[in-house]
N, C-alpha and C positions, 0 to 999 in steps of 0.2 A: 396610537392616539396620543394627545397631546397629554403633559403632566400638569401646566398649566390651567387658566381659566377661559382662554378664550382662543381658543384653538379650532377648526374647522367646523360648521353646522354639524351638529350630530355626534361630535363628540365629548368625553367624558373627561375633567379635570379634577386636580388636585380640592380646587375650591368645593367641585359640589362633592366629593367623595367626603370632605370635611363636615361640609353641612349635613349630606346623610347621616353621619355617623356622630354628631354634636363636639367633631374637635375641632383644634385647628388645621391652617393646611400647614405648620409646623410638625402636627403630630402625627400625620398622615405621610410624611416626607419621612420620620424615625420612623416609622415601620415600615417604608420600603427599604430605607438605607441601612437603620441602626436599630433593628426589631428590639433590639434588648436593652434599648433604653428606655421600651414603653410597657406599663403596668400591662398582666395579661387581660385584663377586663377591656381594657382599652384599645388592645390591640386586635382582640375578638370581635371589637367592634366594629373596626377599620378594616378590616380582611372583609366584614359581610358586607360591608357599603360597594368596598370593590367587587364584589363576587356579584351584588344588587344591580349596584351599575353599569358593569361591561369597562371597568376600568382598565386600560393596556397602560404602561408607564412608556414614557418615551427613551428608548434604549440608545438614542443617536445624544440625547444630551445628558443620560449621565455618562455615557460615552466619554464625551467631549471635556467633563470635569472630572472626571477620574484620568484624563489622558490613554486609557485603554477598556477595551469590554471583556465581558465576561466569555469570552470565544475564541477559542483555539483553530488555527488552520489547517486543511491536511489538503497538503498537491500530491498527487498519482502522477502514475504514468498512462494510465488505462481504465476508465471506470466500468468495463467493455470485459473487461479482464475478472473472473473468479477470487482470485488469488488475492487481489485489492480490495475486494467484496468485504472477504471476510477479515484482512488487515481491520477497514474502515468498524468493521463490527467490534475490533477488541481497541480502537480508540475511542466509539465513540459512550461504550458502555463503563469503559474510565473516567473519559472526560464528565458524565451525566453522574458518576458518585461524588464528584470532586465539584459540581453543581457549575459547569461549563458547558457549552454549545460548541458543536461541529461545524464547521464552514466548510465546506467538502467541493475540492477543483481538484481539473484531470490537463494537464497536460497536454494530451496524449501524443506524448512523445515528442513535442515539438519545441524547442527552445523558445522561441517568438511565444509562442501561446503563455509558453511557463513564467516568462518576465512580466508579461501581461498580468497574470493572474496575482503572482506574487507583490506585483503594486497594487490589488484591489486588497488583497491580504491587509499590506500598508495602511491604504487610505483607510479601512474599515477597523482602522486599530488595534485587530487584533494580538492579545496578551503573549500569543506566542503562535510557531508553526512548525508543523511535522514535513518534511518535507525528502522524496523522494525525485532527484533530479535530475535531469537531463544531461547526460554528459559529465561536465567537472562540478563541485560541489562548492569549492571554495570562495568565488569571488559573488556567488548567490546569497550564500549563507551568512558570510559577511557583508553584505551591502544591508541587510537585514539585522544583525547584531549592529549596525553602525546606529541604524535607528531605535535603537532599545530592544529592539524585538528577540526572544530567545528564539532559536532553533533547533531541534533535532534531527539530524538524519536518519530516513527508515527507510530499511532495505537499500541502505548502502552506508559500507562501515568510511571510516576516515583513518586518516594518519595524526589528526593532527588534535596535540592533546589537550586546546581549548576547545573541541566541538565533540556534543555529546553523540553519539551515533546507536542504532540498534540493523542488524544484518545476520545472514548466512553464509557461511562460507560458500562461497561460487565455486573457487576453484576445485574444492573437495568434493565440491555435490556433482560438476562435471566432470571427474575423474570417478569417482563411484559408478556412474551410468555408462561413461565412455568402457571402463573396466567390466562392467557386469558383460556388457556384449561381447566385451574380446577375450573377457574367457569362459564363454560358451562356446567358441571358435570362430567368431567372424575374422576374418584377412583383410577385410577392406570396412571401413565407417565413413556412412555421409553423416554430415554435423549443418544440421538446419537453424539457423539462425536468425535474429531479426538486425537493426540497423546497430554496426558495431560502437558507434557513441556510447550504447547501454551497456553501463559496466556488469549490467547481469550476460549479458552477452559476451562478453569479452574476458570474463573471470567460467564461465562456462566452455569456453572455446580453451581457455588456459587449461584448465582442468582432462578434457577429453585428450589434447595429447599430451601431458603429463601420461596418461593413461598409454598411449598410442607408444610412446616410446615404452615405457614399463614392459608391454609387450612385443617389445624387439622389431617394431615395426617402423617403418619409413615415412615420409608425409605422402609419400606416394598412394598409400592407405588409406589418404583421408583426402575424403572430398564434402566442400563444403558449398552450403547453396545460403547467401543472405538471401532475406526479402526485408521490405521496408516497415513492414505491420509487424508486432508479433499475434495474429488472430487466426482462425481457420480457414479465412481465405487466401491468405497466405502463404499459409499450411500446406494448403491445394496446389496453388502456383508451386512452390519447392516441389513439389512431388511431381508434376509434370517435368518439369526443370530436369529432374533426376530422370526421367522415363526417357526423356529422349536427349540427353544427351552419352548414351552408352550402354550398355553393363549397370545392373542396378548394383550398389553397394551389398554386403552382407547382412549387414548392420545401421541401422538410422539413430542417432542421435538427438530431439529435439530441443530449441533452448527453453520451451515453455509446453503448456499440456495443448493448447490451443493450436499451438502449428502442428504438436504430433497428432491432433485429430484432425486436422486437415489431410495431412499425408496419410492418416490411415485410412480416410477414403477415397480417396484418389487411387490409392495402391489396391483394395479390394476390387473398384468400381473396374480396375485395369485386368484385374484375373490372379495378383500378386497373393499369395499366401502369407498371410503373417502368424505367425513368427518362421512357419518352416521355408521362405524365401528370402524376407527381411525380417529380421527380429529389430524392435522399436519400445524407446523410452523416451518418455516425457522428463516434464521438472514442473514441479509445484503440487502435484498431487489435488486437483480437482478434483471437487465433487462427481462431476461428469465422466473422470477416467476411468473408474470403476466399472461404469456402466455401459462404452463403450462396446460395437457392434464383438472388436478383440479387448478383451479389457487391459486397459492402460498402466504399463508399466513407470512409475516415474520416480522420483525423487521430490520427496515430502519435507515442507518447511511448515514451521510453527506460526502460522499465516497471525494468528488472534492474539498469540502471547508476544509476535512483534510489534502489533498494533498495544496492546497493555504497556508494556514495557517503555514504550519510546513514549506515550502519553506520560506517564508515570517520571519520568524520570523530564520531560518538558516542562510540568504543572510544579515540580520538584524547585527548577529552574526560576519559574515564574516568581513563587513566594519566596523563595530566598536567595538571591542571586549572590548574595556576597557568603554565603556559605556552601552554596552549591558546587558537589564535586563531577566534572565532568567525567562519562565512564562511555568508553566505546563497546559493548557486548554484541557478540559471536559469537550466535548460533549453530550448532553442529547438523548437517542435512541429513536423511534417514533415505534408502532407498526402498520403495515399495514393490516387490518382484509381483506383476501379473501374467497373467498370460501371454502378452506381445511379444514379453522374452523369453520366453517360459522353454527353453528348451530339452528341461529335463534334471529333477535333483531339487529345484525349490518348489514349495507349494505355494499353489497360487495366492496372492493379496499376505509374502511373510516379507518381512522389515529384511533385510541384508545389511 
């Protein structure tokens, strides 16, 4: 609604919020803007008028004279995805102590869409953005610091030491999992993956044969199935993928929880035993793995305290840029042993 007086039939302006309330619309302007320049009798007064009248201030024009709003941006990869669920959950109950708004866009997964978005980001002025991105970071992140806009990276770290970043190590979290399977004894590992652009994919692919070598093993050991989603239809498709072209592997790998519960049903639906035919691990530790028909082995990241963190240190940004120190934090990944891999020696749902 309009701030003004004459603003669309039916709406509520500064003017008559004054007259309710016996101020001016100067005074009514200091307690939207600058509460603490107005007596508290007076300002009690002007809170009821708006609360009386159905008063909304218009957010597009103190926008427009502040040059930014009070709303931070956050791009995904996958709003589809668990895992971003509960990121989005520990930005956005940071951003709401720090008295900011969430503007929440998904990617998913497609560079075209993410440029797109990130100019609505722009045009909509927001104070700064959280952003997890498609491929390279670099010339994204900067076309956005050109415009004043701070940026954070989440859920993907940086090299470079003017941009502030929050992540998990990849490579460690797919060398833990790659490693849990090979030494229960798997000889052979499929590594299901989604499109290699995603450096969660590509720092997870790194990590499984770091592992694959460790264990004296050849590439010949490792067969790998991309698909273009990372979701459980996908999941599905790999898993077929894998049924008929050979020999099932020993061992499955997932890059995310969602392909590994696609592949876990496809592999049961087939007659496959898991874990005593294929033993199978996920990554990100979903809510849903747990509960799983075989419950889901994966590797657990700090979904919330990514999302805190990289808000925290963006909002840090925002108020003080010329004192602000940029910090790239890496996070350490946890593997959660279930049953999928459970071959014997860990108890089910313990940390490794």
């Amino acid at each position: 609604m309009s701030t003004g007086g004459t603003g669309r039939p039916g709406t509520v302006g500064i003017k008559q919020v004054a007259a309710r309330a016996g101020v001016s619309p100067g005074t009514v302007s200091n307690v939207l803007n600058r509460p603490e320049r107005v007596a508290a009798a007076t300002r009690a007064r002007v809170e009821q008028a708006i609360v009386d009248l159905g008063f909304v201030r218009n957010g597009s024009a103190s926008t427009l004279r502040a040059g930014h709003s009070s709303t931070i941006g956050l791009m995904v990869l996958d709003l589809g995805n668990p895992f971003f669920t509960d990121v989005a959950r520990g930005v956005e109950d940071t951003a709401s102590e720090r008295g900011y708004a969430v503007i929440l866009s998904s990617s998913g997964e497609s560079d075209e869409r993410e440029q797109r978005n990130l100019r609505v980001f722009a045009e909509q002025r927001v104070r700064g953005v959280l952003l997890t991105p498609v491929g390279d970071d670099g010339e994204k992140a900067g076309a956005l610091r050109d415009r004043g806009v701070p940026v954070v990276l989440l859920d993907h770290p940086t090299p470079r030491a003017n941009q502030c970043s929050v992540a998990v190590d990849d490579v460690a979290g797919g060398e833990l999992a790659a490693g849990r399977l090979l030494g229960e004894g798997a000889r052979t590992l499929g590594f299901v993956t989604g499109p290699p652009v995603l450096r969660q994919c590509a720092d997870r692919r790194k990590g499984a044969l770091r592992a694959l070598r460790a264990a004296g093993l050849g590439r010949e050991a490792f067969r790998e199935v991309a698909v273009p989603a990372m979701n459980a239809r996908a999941g599905q498709e790999a898993a077929r993928r894998l049924l008929e072209s050979g020999p099932l592997p020993e061992a499955v790998f997932c890059a995310n929880d969602l392909l590994a519960l696609g592949v876990l049903r496809v592999l049961l639906q087939a007659g496959v035993k898991v874990p005593t035919d294929v033993a199978l691990i996920g990554y990100d530790d979903i809510e849903f793995s747990a509960a799983a028909a075989v419950p889901l082995s994966s590797v657990r990241q700090p979904t919330y305290q990514l999302g805190r963190i990289a808000t925290e240190l963006l909002l840090e940004e925002c108020d003080d840029p010329g004192g602000h120190a940029h910090q790239q934090v890496m996070f350490q990944p946890e593997l959660v042993v279930r049953e999928s891999s459970r071959r014997g020696g860990v108890p089910e749902g313990s940390p490794s």
